[in-house]
C-alpha positions in Angstrom: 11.8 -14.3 -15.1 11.7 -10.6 -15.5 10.0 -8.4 -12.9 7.4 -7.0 -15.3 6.8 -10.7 -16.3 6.0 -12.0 -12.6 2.0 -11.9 -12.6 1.3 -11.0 -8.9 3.2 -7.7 -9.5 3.4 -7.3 -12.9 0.9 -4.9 -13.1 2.3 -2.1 -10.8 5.6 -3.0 -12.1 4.8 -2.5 -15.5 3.3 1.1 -14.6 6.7 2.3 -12.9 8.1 1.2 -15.9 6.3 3.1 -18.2 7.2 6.3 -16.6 10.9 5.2 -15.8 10.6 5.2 -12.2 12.5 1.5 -12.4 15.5 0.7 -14.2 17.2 3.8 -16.1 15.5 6.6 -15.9 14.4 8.5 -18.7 14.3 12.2 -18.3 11.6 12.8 -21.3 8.9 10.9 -19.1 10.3 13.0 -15.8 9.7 16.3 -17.5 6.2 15.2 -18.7 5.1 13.2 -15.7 7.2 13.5 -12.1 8.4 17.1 -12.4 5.9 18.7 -13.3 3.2 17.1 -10.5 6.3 17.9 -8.3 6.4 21.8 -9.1 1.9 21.7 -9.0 2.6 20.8 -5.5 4.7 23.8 -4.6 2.2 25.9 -6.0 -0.7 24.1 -3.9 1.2 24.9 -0.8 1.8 28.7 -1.6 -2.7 29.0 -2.3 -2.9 26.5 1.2 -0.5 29.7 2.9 -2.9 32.2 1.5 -6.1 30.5 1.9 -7.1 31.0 5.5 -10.3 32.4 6.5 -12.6 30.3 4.2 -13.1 27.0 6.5 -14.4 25.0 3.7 -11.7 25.8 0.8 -9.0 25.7 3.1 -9.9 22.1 4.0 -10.6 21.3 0.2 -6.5 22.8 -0.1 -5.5 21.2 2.9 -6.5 17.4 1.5 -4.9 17.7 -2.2 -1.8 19.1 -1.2 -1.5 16.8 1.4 -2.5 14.2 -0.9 0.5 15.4 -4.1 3.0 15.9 -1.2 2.2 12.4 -0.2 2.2 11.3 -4.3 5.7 12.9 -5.0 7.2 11.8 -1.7 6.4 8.0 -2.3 7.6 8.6 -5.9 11.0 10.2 -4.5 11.4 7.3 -2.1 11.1 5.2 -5.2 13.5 6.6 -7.6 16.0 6.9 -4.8 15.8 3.8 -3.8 15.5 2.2 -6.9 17.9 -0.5 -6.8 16.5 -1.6 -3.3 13.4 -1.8 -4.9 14.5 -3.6 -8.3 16.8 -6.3 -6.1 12.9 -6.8 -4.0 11.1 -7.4 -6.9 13.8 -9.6 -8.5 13.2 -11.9 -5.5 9.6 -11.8 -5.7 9.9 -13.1 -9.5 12.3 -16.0 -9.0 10.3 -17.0 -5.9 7.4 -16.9 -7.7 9.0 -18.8 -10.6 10.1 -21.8 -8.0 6.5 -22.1 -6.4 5.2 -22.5 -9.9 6.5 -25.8 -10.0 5.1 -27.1 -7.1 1.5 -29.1 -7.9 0.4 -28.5 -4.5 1.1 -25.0 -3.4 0.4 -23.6 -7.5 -3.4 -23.5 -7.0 -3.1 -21.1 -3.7 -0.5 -19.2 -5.8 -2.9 -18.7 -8.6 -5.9 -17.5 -6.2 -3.6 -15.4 -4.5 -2.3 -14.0 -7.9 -5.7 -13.4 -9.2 -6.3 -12.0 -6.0 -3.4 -9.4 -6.3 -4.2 -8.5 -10.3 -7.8 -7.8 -9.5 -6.9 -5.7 -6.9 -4.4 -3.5 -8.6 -6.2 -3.4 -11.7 -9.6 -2.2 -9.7 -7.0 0.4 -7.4 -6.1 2.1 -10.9 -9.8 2.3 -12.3 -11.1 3.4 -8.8 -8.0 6.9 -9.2 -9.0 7.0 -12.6 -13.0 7.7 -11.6 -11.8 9.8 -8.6 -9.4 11.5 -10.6 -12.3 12.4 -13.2 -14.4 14.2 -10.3 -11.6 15.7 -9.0 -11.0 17.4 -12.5 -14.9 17.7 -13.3 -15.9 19.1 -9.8 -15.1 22.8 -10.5 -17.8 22.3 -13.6 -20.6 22.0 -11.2 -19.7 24.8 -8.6 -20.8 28.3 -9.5 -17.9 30.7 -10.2 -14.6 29.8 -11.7 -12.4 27.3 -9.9 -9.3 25.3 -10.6 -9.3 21.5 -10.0 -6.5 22.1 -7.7 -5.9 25.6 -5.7 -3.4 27.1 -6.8 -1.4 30.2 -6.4 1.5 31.7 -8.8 3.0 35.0 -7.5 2.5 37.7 -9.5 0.0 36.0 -11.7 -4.1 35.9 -11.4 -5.1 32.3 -12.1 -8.8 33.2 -12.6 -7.9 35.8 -15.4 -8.6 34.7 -18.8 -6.5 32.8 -20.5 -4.3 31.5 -17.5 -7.3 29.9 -15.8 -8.0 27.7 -18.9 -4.3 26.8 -19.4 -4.3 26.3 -15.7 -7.3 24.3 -15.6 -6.3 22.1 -18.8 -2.6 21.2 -17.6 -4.0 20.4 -13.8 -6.6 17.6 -15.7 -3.4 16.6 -17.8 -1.5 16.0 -14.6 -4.3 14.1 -12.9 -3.4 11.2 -15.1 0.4 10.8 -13.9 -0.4 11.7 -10.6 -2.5 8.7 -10.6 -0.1 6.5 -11.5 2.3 7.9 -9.1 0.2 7.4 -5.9 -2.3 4.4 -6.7 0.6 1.8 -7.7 2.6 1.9 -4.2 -0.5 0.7 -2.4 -1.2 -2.2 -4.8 2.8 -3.1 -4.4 1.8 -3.1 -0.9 -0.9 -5.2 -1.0 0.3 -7.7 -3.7 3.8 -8.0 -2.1 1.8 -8.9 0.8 -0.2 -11.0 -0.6 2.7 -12.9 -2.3 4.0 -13.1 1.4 0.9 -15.1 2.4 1.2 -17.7 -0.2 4.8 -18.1 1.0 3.4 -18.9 4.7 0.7 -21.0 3.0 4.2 -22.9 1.1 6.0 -23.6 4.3 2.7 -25.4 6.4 2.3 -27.2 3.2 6.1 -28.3 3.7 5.9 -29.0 7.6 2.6 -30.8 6.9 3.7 -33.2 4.4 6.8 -33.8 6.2 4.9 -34.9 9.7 2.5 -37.1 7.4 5.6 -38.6 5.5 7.2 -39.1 9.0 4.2 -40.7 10.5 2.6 -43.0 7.6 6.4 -44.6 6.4 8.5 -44.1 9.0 10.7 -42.1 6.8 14.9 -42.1 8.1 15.6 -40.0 10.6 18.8 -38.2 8.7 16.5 -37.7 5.7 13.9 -35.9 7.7 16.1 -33.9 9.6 17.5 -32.3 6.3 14.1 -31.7 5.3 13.4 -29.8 8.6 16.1 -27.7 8.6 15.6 -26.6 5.0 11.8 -25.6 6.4 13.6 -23.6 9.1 16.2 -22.0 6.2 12.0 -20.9 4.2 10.9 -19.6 7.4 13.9 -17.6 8.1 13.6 -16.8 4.2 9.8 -15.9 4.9 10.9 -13.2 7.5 13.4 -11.8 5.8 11.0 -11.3 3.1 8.8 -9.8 5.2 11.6 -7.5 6.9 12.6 -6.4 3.8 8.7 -5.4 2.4 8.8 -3.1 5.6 11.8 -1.1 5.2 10.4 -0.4 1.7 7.0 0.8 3.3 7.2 1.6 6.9 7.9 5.3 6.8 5.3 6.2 4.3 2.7 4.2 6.6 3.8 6.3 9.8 3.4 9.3 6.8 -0.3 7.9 5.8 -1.2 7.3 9.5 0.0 11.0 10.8 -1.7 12.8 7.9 -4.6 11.3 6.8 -5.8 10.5 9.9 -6.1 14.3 10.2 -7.6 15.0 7.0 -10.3 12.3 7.4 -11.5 14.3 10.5 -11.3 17.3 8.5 -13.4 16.0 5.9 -15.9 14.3 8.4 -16.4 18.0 9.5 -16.3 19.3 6.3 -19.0 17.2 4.9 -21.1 17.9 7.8 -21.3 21.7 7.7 -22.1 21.3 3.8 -25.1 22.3 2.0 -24.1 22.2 -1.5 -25.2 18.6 -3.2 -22.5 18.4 -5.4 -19.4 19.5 -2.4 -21.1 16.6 0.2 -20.6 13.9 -3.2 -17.2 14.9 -3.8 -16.2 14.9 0.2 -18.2 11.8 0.3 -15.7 10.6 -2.3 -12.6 12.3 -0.7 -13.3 10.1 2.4 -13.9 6.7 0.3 -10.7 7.1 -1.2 -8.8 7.6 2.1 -10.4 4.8 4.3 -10.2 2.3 0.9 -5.9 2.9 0.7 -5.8 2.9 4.3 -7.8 -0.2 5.0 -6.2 -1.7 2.1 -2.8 -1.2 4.2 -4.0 -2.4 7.3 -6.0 -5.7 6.2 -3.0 -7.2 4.4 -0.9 -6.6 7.3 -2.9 -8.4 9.8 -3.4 -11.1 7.3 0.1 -11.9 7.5 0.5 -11.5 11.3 -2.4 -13.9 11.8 -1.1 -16.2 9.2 2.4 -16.4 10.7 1.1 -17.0 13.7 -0.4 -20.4 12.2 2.8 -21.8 11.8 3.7 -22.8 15.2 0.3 -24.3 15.5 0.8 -26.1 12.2 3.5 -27.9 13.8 2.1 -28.4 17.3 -1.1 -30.2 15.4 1.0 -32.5 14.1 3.0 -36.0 15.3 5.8 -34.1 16.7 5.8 -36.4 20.1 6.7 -39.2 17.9 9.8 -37.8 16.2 13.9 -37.9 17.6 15.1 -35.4 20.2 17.3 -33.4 17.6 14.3 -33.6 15.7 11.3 -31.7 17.9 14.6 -29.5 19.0 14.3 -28.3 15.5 10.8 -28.1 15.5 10.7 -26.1 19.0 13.1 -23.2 17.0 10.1 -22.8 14.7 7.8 -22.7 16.9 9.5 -20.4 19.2 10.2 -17.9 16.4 6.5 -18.2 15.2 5.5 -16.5 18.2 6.9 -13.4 17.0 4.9 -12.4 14.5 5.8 -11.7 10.9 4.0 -7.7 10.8 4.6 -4.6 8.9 5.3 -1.4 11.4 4.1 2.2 10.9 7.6 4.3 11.3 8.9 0.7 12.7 6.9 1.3 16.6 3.7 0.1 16.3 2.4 -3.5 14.2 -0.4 -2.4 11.1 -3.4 -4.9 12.5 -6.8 -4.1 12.2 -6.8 -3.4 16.1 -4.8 -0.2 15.0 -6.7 0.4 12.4 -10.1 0.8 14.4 -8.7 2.9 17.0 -7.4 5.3 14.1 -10.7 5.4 13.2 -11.8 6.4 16.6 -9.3 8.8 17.4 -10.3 10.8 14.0 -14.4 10.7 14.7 -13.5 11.6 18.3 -11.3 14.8 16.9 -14.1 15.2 14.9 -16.9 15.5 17.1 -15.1 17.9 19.2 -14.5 19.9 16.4 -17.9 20.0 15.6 -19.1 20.8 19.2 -16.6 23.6 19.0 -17.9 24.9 16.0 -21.0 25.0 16.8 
């Protein structure tokens, strides 16, 4: 099965793709896509130098070039690490194309996959709508202004006609900036998600294999191959799961440290604002942020808590009844299932939902004394 053909990652796959991040690249889509949200960037950090002294612009800056930075460094990570990502997804597909033929584990495969296309497919129309009020928001604001601040030395991007060929290659580059950022968070959450199904796979194993064990008395050789190819899928399972997190764990701690900072900034933003049509578009800023983040952190507390299920699967079951070498086998899983399975932020700290409250915290506690001090 080919990696754009595997349906619970199909989707983002096939985007990559399309503009040659995967595979061989083609420099035609680089010098009409990557590149050229690459070089916006630079010039959203040189207007972000020059911008100081107007609180509410310079937080407006502040959020989309932190936003492109993060865009073109999760695309660079990508396309350097291509073949790390290509061997990954290669996995993922001839898992995928095993579990298939199981009748019992195929209908939580299919939920899950259905699961995993909904969700990227809703990801890219939600940066497609955001993406049309980032470009449409300078309509409704008196005064010209760029989607995107801007500043090229030497040049005055509010002078006719660089401001419209300014303003009409910043909404072209919306659209492949879009497909840069929103597709590594689906990965995320589908590769995730494909994790769960594999934890679903192995108590489905261990649970048929006590009932076997229990009802017909199966031989005791037989059994203990069975159980040791469990313990080969959980040790599969982690590795899997090990793998998923060099792939992500850096652009987490990246997400955590900056976002984190630019949802307090926003918080404050929108609370100082008295223009309609800036408090919608903040309002907006700050969906966007908490729906990627929370999108990270649900999926990895799923599969902590779901890992942690396996050593109770097994403890639930008959295991009294069985042969010494037999529960010895059994207390390995068991004893490794109580290290959870988790995805790290810069490798330190586990993504749970615990974490992601007190990030929460942290940024309306920043927040509020901002506020105080402002006022």
């Amino acid at each position: 099965m080919l990696i754009e053909e595997c349906p619970i990652i199909g989707v983002n796959v096939k985007v990559w793709l399309f503009w040659s991040y995967l595979r061989r690249p083609r420099l035609s889509r680089f010098l009409v896509g990557c590149i050229p949200v690459a070089i916006l960037n630079v010039f959203q950090f040189l207007k972000l130098y020059s911008s100081w002294g107007d609180m509410s612009e310079l937080i407006i800056n502040g959020y989309f070039t932190v936003l492109y930075f993060n865009l073109v460094l999760r695309t660079s990570f990508l396309v350097i690490n291509r073949r790390k990502f290509e061997t990954f997804f290669e996995g993922v597909a001839a898992e995928y194309k095993l579990l298939e033929k199981n009748d019992e584990i195929r209908p939580v495969l299919e939920r899950y996959t259905r699961r995993g296309r909904m969700l990227s497919i809703s990801n890219l129309w939600l940066g497609a709508f955001i993406s049309a009020c980032f470009v449409t928001y300078p309509l409704f604001v008196p005064g010209r202004g760029l989607p995107y601040g801007v500043t090229v030395p030497g040049v005055d991007v509010l002078a006719t006609p660089t401001y419209e060929v300014l303003f009409i290659l910043q909404v072209y580059l919306t659209f492949p900036a879009c497909c840069m950022y929103i597709p590594f968070t689906s990965f995320y959450a589908t590769c995730t998600l494909f994790a769960l199904v594999q934890i679903a796979a192995l108590k489905q194993r261990l649970g048929r294999l006590q009932l076997d064990a229990s009802v017909t008395g199966r031989n005791p050789g037989t059994l203990f191959a069975e159980l040791k190819e469990c313990l080969k899928y959980h040790k599969q399972i982690i590795q899997y799961v090990q793998d998923l997190n060099s792939l992500v764990t850096h652009l987490c701690l990246l997400e955590f440290l900056s976002f984190g900072m630019m949802l307090c900034a926003l918080l404050f933003l929108l609370s100082i604002s008295n223009q309609l049509a800036q408090m919608i578009m903040i309002g907006s800023y700050i969906f966007m942020i908490l729906s990627q983040m929370f999108a990270f952190y649900w999926h990895a507390n799923e599969v902590l808590e779901q890992s942690l299920g396996i050593g109770d699967a097994i403890y639930n079951g008959t295991w009294p009844d069985y042969d010494e070498h037999i529960r010895k086998k059994l207390v390995l899983i068991i004893a490794r299932a109580q290290r959870p399975m988790s995805i790290k932020v810069g490798n330190v700290y586990p993504m749970t939902l615990e974490m992601f409250q007190k990030l929460l915290n942290v940024s309306y506690s920043y927040f509020t004394l901002l506020r105080r001090v402002y006022n």
